[in-house]
N, C-alpha and C positions, 0 to 999 in steps of 0.2 A: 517728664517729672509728674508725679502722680500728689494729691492732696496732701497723704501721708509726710512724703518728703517735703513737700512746701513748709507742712509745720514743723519738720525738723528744723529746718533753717531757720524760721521764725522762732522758734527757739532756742537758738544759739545766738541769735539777735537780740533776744530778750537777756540771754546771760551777758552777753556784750554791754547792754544797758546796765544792768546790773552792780559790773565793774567800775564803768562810766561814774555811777553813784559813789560809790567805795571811793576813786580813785581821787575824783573830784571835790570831796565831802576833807579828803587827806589831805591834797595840794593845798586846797583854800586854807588848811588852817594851820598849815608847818610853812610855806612858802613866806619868806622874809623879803624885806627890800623897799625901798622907797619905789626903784622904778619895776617893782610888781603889783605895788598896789591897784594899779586899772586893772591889771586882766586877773586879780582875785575876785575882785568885783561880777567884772566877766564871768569867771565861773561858779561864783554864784549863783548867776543868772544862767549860766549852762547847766548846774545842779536842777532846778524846778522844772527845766525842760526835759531833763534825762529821764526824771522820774514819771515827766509826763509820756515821755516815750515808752517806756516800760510799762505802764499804766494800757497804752492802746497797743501794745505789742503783746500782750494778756489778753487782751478783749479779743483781739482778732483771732486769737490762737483757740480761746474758747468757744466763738464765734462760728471754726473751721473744724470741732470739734476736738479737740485737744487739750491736753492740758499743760498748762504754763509752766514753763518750769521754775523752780527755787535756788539752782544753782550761783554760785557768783566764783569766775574765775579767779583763778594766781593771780593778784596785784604785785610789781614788781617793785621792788623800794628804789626810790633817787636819791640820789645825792648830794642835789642843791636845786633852787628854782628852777635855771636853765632845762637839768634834764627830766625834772617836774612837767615844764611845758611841752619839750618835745614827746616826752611819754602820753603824754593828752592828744598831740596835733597827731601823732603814729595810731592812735587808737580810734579819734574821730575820722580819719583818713579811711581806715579799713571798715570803719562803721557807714561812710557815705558810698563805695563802691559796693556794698553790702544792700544796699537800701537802694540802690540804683537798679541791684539785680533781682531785688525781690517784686518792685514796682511792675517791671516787665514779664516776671513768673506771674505774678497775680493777673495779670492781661492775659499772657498765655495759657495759662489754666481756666478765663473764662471766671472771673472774680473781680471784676470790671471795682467792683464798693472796697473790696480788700484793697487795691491798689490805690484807690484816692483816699484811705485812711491812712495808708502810708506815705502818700508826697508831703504832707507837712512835716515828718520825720526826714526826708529827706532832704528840704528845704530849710529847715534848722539847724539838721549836722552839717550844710553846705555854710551855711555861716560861722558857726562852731571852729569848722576848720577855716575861716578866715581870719577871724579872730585872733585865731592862735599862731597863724603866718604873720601876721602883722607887730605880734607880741614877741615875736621869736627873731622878727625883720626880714621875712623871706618875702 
C-alpha cells in the first residue's frame, strides 16, 4: 500500500465519522422510552467524540497531504429504538475493525505519529461498541 491509498481509506473513515454524527445526532433525538434514556445520554457523549474523531481524521489526512473529504454516507432509517441501537453497535463495530487496520498500515507505511493519532480513535470506538452491547444486552 502506498500513501495515496492510506489516505483513501482515511477517508472513507472520515465519511464513516461523518455518518456516526448524522446518525447519532437522529437516534438521540427520536429514540423514546424510559429504559433508553441511559444510553441517549451515552450517545451524546458518543456524539462530541465522533466529531472529535472527524476533526483528527482531517488533520491527519491533511497532514499526509490530502484532502478530507465532505462526503456523508446513506443513513438508513429505523424503526424503533431497538434497531436504532443495533444500527449504531453494526456501524461502530465496522468502525473499530477499521481503525485497527489503519493503526498497523500507519506502522507499516513508516508513519509511526499517524498511528498514535489514531489509537485514541480506536480506544473510544472500542468503548462505543461496548456501550451499545451492554444497552442492547449482549
Amino acid at each position: 500500500m502506498d500513501k495515496q491509498a492510506f489516505i483513501a481509506l482515511l477517508n472513507e473513515d472520515l465519511e464513516s465519522e461523518y455518518r456516526s454524527i448524522v446518525q447519532y445526532t437522529q437516534h438521540a433525538a427520536t429514540i423514546k422510552g424510559a429504559e433508553y434514556q441511559p444510553i441517549v445520554e451515552e450517545m451524546r457523549a458518543h456524539l462530541t467524540q465522533e466529531l472529535e474523531h472527524a476533526s483528527a481524521l482531517a488533520e491527519q489526512i491533511d497532514f499526509l497531504g490530502g484532502v478530507p473529504s465532505v462526503k456523508v454516507p446513506p443513513i438508513p432509517d429505523t424503526p424503533d429504538g431497538a434497531a436504532a441501537l443495533r444500527l449504531d453497535l453494526e456501524l461502530e463495530e465496522t468502525q473499530l475493525v477499521r481503525y485497527r487496520e489503519r493503526v498497523e498500515q500507519a506502522i507499516e507505511l513508516g508513519l509511526p505519529d499517524v498511528a498514535e493519532a489514531l489509537r485514541p480513535l480506536l480506544q473510544q470506538t472500542q468503548d462505543h461498541v461496548m456501550d451499545l452491547q451492554g444497552a442492547l444486552g449482549r
